[in-house]
C-alpha positions in Angstrom: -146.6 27.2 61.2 -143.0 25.9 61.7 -143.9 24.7 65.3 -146.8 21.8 64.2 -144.0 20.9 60.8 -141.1 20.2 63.6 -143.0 18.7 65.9 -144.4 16.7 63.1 -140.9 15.4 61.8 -139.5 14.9 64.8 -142.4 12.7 66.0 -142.1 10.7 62.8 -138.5 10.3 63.1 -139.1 9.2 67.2 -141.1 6.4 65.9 -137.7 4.4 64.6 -136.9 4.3 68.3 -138.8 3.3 71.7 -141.8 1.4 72.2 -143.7 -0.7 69.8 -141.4 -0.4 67.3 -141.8 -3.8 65.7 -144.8 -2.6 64.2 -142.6 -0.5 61.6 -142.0 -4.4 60.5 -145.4 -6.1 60.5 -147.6 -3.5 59.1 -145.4 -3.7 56.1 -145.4 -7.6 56.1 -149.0 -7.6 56.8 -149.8 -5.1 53.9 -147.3 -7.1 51.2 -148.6 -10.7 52.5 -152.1 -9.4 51.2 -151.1 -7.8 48.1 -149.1 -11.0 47.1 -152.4 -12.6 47.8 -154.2 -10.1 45.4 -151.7 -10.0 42.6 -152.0 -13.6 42.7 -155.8 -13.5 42.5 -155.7 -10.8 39.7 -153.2 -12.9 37.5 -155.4 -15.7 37.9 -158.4 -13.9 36.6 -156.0 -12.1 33.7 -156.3 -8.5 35.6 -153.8 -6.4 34.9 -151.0 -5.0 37.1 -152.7 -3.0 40.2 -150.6 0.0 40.7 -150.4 1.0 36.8 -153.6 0.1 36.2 -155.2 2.9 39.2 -153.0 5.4 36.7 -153.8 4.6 33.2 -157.7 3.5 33.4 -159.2 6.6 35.4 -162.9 5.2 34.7 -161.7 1.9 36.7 -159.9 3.7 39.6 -162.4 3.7 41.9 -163.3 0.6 42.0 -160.0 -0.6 41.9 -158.9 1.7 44.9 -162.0 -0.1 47.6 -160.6 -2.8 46.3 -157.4 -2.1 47.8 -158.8 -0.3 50.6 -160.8 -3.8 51.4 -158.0 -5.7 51.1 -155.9 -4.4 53.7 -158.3 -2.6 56.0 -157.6 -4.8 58.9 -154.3 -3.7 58.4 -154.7 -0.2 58.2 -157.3 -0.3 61.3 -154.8 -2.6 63.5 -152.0 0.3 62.5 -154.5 2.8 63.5 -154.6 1.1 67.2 -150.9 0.8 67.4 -149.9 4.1 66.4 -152.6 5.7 68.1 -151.5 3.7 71.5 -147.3 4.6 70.5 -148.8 8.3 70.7 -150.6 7.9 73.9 -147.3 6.7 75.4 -144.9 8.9 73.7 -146.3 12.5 73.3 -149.5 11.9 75.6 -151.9 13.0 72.7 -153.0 11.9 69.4 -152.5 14.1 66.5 -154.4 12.9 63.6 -152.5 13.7 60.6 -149.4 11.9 61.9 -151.4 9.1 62.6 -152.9 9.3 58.9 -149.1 9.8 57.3 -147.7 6.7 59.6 -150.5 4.5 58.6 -150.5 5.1 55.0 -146.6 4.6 54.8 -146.7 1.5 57.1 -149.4 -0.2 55.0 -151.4 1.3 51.9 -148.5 2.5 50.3 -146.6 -1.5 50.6 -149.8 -3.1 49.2 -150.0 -0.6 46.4 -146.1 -1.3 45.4 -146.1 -4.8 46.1 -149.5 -6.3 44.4 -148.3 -5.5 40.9 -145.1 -6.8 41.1 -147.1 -10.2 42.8 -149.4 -10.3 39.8 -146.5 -10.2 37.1 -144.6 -13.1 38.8 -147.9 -15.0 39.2 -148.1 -14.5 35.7 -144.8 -15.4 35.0 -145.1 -18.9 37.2 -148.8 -19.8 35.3 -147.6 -19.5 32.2 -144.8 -21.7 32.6 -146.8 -24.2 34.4 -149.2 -24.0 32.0 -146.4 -24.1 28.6 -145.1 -27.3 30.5 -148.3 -29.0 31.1 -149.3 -31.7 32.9 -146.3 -34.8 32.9 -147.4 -37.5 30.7 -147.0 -40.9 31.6 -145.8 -43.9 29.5 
């Protein structure tokens, strides 16, 4: 059992370095870029916050979760490709579970952290355009 957890730390800590590694940095971009999109879209419609909501309304988690999962599934499957091609290169195999873990931390887990915080400054910047209003002219 403490062969596959070594092997399985060390290949996650080999991914900082070597080829393809500027994918640690758009998968990430990629994922927040959509969630800003989203949180915008949900304070627009009045939704609340993503992220809390997936914890506090268990009957709306679900659907709230294929949301998600929609939103950034190109992102998730072009992370797929590129870790699954860093793997072919590196180790000369693909094991699964790494390629799960690296996927999910490169790109679910930024859109889940990031569309909330999107939606409350959305928020934030309607209401103050809309407490300002439209500038009247004389």
């Amino acid at each position: 059992m403490e062969e596959p957890l070594v092997r399985f730390w060390t290949d996650l800590v080999g991914r900082l370095s070597g080829p393809m590694t500027f994918r640690l940095i758009l998968q990430p971009t990629m994922a927040a870029l959509y969630a800003i999109r989203d949180g915008v879209k949900d304070a627009r419609a009045g939704r609340p916050a993503y992220f809390w909501t997936i914890f506090t309304h268990p009957e709306g988690r679900r659907l709230l979760l294929q949301d998600g999962w929609k939103a950034v599934a190109r992102v998730i499957g072009l992370g797929v490709v590129m870790d699954a091609i860093y793997q072919l290169i590196v180790v000369k195999w693909i094991y699964p579970i790494e390629l799960i873990v690296v996927v999910l931390l490169l790109a679910f887990v930024p859109y889940l952290l990031m569309r909330g915080p999107a939606n409350r400054l959305a928020r934030i910047w309607i209401s103050r355009k809309a407490s300002t209003g439209p500038a009247r002219r004389p």
